[in-house]
C-alpha positions in Angstrom: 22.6 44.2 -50.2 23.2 41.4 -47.1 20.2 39.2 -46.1 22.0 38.8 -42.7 19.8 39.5 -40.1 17.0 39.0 -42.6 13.3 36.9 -41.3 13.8 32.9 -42.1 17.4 33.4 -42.6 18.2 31.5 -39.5 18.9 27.5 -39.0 16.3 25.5 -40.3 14.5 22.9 -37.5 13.8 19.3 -39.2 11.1 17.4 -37.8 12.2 14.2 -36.5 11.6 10.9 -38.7 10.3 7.6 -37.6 13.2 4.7 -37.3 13.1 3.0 -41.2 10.9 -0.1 -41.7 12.4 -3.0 -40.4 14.9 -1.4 -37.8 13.1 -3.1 -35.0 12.1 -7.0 -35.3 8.7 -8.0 -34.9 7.5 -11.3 -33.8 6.0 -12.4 -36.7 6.3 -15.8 -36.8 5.2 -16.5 -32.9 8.3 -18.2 -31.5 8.3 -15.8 -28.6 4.6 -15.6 -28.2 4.5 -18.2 -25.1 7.3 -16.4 -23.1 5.4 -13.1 -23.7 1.5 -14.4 -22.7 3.4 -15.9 -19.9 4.8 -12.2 -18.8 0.9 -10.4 -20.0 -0.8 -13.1 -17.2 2.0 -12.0 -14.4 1.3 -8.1 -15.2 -2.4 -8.7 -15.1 -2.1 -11.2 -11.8 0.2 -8.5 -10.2 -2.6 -5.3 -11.6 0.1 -3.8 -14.0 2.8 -3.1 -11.0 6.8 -3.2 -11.5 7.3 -6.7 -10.1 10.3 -8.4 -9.5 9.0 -11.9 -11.2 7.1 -10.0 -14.3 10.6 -8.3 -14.5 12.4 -11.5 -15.2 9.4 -12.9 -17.5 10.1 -9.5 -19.5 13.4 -10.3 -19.7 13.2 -13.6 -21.0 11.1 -12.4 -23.6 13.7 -9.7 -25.1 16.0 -12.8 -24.7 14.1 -15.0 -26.6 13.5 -12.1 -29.3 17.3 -11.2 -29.8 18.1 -14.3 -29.8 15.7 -15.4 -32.8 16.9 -11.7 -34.5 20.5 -12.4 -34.1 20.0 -16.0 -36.0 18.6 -14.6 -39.2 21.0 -11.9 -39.3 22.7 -12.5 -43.3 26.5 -11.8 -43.1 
């Protein structure tokens, strides 16, 4: 006898997983904290809009973060 055709004999649907532990760099140590209180003070001065100058200051804080990441990288 086939099963084709049978209930819960199609594909099964995974959930998606979170990223692993680890796969995004957190700022423990502070070295970024100044650039980002800097950029929290221009969203709160500007009441949370898209503004060019809080753009930049987010910018400069995802610099500041790869750049510390991309240092402790082991090869």
């Amino acid at each position: 006898m086939s099963t084709f055709g049978a209930p819960g004999a199609g594909p099964k649907i995974q959930k998606p997983t979170p990223p692993e532990r680890g796969s995004f760099p957190l700022d423990h140590d502070g070295e970024c904290k100044s650039v980002m209180a800097s950029y929290l003070r221009c969203i709160k001065a500007h009441r949370g809009t898209n503004d060019n100058e809080c753009r930049m200051q987010a910018k400069a804080y995802l610099q500041c973060r790869m750049e510390r990441y991309v240092l402790r990288i082991p090869f």
